[in-house]
C-alpha positions in Angstrom: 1.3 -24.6 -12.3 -0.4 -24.7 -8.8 0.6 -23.2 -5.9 2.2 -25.6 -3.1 4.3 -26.0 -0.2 7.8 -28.4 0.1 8.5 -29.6 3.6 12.4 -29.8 3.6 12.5 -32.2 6.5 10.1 -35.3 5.9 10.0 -36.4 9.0 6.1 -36.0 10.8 7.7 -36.2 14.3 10.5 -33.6 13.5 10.3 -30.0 14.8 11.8 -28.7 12.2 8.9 -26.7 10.0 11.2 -25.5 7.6 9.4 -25.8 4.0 10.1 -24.3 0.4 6.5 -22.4 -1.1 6.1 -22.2 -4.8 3.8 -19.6 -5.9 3.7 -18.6 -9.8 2.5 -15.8 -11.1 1.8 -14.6 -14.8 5.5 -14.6 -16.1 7.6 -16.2 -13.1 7.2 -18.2 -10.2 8.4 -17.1 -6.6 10.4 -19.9 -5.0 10.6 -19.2 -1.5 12.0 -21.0 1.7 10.4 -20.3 5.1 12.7 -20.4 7.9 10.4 -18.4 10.3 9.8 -21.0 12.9 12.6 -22.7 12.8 14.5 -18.9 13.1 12.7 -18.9 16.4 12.8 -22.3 17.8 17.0 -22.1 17.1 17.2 -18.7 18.5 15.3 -19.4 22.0 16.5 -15.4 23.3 15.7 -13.3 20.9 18.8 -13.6 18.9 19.0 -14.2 15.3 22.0 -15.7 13.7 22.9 -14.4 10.3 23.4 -16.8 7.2 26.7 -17.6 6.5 28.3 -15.1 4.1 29.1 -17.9 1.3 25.6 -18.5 1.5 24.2 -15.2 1.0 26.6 -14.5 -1.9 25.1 -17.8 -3.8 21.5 -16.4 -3.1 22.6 -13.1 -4.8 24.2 -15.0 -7.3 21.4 -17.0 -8.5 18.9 -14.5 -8.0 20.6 -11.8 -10.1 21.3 -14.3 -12.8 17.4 -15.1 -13.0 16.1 -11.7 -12.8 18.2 -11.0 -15.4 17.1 -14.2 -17.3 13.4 -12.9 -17.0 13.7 -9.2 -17.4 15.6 -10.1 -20.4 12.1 -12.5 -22.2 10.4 -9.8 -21.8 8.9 -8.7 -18.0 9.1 -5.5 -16.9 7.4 -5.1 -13.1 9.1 -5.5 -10.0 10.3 -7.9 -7.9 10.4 -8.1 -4.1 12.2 -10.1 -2.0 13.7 -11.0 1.2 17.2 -12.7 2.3 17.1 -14.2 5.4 17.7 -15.6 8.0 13.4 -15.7 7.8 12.6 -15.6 4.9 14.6 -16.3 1.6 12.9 -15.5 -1.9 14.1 -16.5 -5.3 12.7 -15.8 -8.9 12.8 -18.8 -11.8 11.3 -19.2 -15.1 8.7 -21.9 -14.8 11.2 -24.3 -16.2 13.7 -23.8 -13.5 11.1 -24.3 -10.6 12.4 -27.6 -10.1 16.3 -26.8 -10.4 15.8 -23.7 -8.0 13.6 -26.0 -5.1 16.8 -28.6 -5.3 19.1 -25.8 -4.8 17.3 -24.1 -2.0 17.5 -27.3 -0.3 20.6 -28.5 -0.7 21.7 -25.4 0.3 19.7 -25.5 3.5 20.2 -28.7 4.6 23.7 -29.6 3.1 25.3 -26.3 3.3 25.9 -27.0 -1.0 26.1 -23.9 -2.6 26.9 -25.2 -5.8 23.6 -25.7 -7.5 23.0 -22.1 -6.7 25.7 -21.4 -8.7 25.6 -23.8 -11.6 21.8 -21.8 -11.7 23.7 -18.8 -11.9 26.1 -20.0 -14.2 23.5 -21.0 -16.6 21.4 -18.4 -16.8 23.9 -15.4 -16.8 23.8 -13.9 -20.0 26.7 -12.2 -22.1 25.6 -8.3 -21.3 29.5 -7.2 -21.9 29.5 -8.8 -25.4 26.5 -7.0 -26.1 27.3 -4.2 -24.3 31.2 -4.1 -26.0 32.4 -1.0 -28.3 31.3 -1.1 -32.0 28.8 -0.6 -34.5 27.3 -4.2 -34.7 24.2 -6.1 -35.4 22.6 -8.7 -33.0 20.8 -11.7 -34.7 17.4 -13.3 -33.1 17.9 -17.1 -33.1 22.0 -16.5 -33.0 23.1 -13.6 -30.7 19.8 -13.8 -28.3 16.3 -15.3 -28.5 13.9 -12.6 -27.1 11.7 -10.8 -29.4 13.6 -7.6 -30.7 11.9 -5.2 -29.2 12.1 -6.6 -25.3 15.8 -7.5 -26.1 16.4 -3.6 -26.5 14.8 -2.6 -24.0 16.4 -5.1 -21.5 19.5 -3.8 -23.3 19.3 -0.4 -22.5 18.2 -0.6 -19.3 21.8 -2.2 -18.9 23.6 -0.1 -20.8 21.9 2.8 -18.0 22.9 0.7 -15.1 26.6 0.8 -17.1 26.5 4.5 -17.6 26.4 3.5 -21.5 24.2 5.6 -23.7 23.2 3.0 -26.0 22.1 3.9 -30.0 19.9 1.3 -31.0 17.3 -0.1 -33.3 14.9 -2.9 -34.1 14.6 -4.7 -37.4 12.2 -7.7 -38.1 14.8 -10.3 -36.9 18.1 -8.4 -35.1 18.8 -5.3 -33.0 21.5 -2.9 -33.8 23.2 -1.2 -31.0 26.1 0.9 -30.9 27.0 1.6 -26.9 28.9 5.1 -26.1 30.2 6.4 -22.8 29.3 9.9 -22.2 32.0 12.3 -20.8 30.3 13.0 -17.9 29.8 9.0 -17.1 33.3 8.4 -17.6 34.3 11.5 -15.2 31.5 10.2 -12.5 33.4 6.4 -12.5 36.8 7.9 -12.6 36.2 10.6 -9.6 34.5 7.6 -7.5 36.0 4.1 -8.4 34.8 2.6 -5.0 31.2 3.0 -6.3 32.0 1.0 -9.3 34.1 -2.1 -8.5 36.5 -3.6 -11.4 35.1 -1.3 -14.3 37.0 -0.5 -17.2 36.4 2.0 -19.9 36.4 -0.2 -23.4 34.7 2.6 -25.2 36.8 5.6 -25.3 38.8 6.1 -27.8 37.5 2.9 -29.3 38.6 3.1 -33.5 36.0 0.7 -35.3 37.9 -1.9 -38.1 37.7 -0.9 -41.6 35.2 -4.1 -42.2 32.7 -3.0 -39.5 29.3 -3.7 -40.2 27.1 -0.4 -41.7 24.0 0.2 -40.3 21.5 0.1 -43.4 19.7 3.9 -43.8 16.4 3.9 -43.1 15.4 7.3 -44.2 15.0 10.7 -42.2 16.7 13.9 -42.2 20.4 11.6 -41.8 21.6 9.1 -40.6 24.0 9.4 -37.0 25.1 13.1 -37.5 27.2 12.7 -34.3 29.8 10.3 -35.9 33.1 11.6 -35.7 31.9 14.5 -33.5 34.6 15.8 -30.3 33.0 15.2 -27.0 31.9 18.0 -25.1 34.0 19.4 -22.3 33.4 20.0 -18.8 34.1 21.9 -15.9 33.5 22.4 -12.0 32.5 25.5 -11.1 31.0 26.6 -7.5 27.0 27.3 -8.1 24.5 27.8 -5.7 22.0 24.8 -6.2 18.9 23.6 -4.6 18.0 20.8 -3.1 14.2 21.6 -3.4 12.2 21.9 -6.2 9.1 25.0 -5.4 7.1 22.8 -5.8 8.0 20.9 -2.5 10.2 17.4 -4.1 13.3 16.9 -3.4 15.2 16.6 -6.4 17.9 13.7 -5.0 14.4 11.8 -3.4 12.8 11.5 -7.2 13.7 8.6 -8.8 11.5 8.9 -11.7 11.4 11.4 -13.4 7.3 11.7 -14.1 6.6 11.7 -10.5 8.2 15.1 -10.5 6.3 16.4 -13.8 2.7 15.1 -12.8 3.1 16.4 -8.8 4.9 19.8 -10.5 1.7 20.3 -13.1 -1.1 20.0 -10.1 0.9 22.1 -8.4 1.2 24.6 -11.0 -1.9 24.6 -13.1 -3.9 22.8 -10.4 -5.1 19.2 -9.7 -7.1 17.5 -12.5 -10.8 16.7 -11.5 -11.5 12.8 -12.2 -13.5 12.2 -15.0 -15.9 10.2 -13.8 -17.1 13.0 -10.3 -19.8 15.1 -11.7 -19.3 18.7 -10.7 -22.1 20.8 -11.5 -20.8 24.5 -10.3 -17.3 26.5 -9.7 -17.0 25.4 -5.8 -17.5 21.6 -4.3 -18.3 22.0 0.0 -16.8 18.3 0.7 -17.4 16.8 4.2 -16.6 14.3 6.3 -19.8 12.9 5.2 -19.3 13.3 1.5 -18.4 10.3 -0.8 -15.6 8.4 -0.8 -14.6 9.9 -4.2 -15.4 13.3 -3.2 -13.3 13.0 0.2 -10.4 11.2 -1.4 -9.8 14.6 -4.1 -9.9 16.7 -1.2 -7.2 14.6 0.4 -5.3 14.6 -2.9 -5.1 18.7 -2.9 -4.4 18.9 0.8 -1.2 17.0 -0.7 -0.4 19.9 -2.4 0.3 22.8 0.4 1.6 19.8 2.8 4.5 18.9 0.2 5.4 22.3 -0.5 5.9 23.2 2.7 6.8 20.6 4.5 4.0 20.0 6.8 4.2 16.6 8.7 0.3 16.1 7.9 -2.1 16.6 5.5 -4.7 19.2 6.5 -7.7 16.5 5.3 -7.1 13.3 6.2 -10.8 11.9 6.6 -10.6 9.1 3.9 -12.4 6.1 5.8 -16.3 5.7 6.8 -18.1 8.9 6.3 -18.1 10.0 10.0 -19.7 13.4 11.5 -17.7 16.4 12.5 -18.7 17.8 15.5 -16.9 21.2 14.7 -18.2 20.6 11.0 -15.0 19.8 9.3 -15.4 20.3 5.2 -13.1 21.7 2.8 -13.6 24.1 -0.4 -12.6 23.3 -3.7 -12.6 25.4 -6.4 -12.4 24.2 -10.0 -11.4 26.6 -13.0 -10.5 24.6 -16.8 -11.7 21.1 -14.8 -8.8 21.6 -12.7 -9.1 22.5 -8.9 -7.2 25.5 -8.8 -8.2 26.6 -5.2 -8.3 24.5 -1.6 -9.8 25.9 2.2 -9.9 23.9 4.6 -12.1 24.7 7.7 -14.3 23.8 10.8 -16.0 25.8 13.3 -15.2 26.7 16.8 -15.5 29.2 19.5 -12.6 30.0 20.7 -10.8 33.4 19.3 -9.4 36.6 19.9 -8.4 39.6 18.2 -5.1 41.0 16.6 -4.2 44.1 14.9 -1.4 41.4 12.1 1.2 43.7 13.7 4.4 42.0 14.8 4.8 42.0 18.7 0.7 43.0 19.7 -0.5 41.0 22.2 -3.7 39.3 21.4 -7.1 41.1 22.2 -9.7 39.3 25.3 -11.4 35.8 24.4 -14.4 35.6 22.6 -16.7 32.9 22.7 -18.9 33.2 19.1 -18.7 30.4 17.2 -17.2 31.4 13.8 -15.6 29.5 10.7 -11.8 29.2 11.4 -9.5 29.1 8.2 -7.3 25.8 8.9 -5.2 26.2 5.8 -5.7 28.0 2.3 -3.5 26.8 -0.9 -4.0 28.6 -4.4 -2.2 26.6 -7.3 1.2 28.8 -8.7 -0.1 30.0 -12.1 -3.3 31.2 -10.4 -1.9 33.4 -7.3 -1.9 37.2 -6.4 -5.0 37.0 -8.9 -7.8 37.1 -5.7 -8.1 33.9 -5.4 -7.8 33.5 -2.0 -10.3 36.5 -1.7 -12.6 34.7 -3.5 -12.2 31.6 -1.2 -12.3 33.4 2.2 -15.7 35.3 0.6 -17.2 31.5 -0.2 -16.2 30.7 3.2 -18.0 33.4 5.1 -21.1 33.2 2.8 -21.1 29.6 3.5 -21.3 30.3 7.4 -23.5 33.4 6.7 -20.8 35.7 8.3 -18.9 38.8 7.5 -15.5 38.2 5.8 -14.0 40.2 9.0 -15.8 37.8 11.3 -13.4 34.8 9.9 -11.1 33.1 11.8 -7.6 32.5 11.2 -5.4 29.7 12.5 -1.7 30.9 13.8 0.4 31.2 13.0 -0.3 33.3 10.2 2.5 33.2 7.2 3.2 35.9 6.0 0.8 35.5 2.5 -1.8 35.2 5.0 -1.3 37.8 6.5 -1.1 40.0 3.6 -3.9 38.8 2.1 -5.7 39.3 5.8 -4.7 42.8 5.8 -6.5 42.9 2.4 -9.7 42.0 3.6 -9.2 43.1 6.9 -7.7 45.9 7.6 -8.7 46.8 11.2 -7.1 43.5 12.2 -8.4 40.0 12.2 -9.9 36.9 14.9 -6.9 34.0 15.3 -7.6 30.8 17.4 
């Protein structure tokens, strides 16, 4: 199937650009109805007029019903689209093209909703039958027509959006699925109704017939030791909680749950080096005129310290044509177990004066020698209060060709910089 473009109004002479563009992809096509110029040319000042609300629920209708329909043969990306009054965006199989671009238009132009819904209609699927209470087994060819392994996972994902906790397996030719509601599911739906319009709990309680299908054994230590088991019991108690993980996500803004582990472990243990950068000693010096590769790393770890606390920017953000630095921007990275464990980032500059790190002193006259000024210094978890940052500060200065004490530090100082200042410089220290 090609890609191509519908005008809705046949006319040459007419004004009205509205056109329907069909654009497959691997595994569905996107039917979609451009309504931008016409938008504009009916809306003269500015102001857009909202589709009708019967209209909007058809386009939910049918688009549900055919994400469903495809999710359900087996796809498993995402799908974007928009809903007007611009731009409207529907999914179809390949062999609802056709169907969908009639419906679009009749809606359009006719104000006939009905096609959207017959669309609907046909492709909704029985997800409640499946999803009903009971040991049972689904047959390929008879109960649904997806290959066994896609048809579970479609199923589960349902029985998630459901609150269900779905036991299920695949044989050659059926699925067998047993759907439970979780105590703590039921509690959720019962405490907040509103969230969950016109649900009813079929599962609790639910006393399978005395002819009821038996799953056949398929080996292993046993076979559903939780039959018959009493459901465990909760409470509400008043605990102090966080909404912030140490590592700097916050828990309610993670919707998956690997994001968390993957940014947690660089945090932790340190961020992996790729595989393919060659990194022939212990510290990398990375410019702004540095590769690509090498610059985008550095960016990765500044990540690190800017998520964890909260920073609005990064403190390397040079990620486009290699550029040069007139105050010799570069950051230090330092690897241990081909993870970077270590991150300073630096320039030079000439502007400092002295302070004894004691709450309340004024700062000392201005000096004008150009000296290496700490920007920000982050030591992954596992590897801190172990000198670390000693050992970064001491690769700074021998970088320069300086004294660790001639250093400056950007303020404001927190307070593990400043401790580990006092550490290597206990007379006091430059700040700019």
């Amino acid at each position: 199937m090609t890609e191509r473009s519908i005008h809705l109004v046949a006319d040459a002479s007419s004004r009205d650009t509205r056109k329907i563009h069909v654009r497959p992809s691997r595994q569905f096509v996107t039917v979609q109805l451009d309504r931008d110029s016409y938008v504009d040319a009916e809306s003269p000042q500015g102001e857009e007029r909202d589709l009708p609300a019967d209209y909007l629920a058809a386009l939910d209708r049918a688009r549900d019903a055919a994400m469903n329909r495809i999710r359900y043969e087996g796809y498993r990306g995402a799908f974007y689209w928009g809903n007007g009054p611009r731009w409207i965006d529907l999914c179809a199989r390949f062999r609802d093209v056709e169907a969908t671009v009639e419906a679009l238009r009749a809606a359009e132009l006719e104000h006939d909703y009905s096609k959207l819904h017959a669309i609907a209609e046909r492709l909704a699927l029985p997800v409640d039958e499946w999803l009903a209470p009971g040991e049972r087994e689904l047959v390929r060819g008879v109960d649904f027509d997806s290959p066994p392994g896609a048809f579970l996972k479609f199923l589960r994902a349902k029985a998630t959006e459901s609150g269900l906790r779905l036991n299920g397996r695949t044989t050659a030719g059926s699925v067998w699925v047993r759907p439970t509601l979780t105590a703590a599911q039921k509690q959720i739906r019962e405490m907040f109704p509103e969230q969950h319009p016109g649900w009813v709990d079929r599962w609790t309680g639910y006393v399978a017939s005395d002819d009821a299908p038996s799953r056949p054994w398929v080996g292993g230590g046993g076979e559903d030791l939780s039959r018959g088991a009493i459901p465990v019991q909760f409470q509400q108690l008043e605990t102090l909680s966080s909404e912030k993980c140490p590592c700097g996500m916050r828990f309610r803004d993670v919707d998956d749950d690997n994001v968390h582990r993957v940014h947690q472990a660089s945090w932790a243990l340190g961020v992996r080096v790729p595989k393919g950068l060659d990194w022939w000693g212990d510290l990398a010096v990375v410019t702004t005129q540095s590769p690509i590769s090498w610059r985008r790393l550095a960016h990765q770890v500044a990540r690190m310290p800017q998520r964890e606390d909260s920073y609005d920017f990064p403190s390397w953000s040079h990620v486009g044509e290699p550029e040069a630095a007139t105050d010799n921007y570069r950051a230090y990275l330092l690897k241990v177990d081909e993870c970077i464990i270590g991150y300073v980032a630096a320039h030079d500059t000439n502007e400092h004066r002295r302070w004894d790190l004691n709450d309340g002193s004024p700062y000392g006259d201005e000096d004008a020698t150009r000296r290496p000024r700490i920007i920000l210094i982050w030591v992954a978890d596992v590897y801190r209060h172990r000198g670390i940052g000693a050992t970064l500060i001491q690769a700074l200065a021998t970088d320069f060709g300086c004294k660790v004490s001639d250093v400056s530090w950007s303020t404001p100082v927190s307070s593990a910089g400043r401790r580990l200042a006092r550490r290597l410089s206990p007379d006091g220290i430059w700040v700019s």
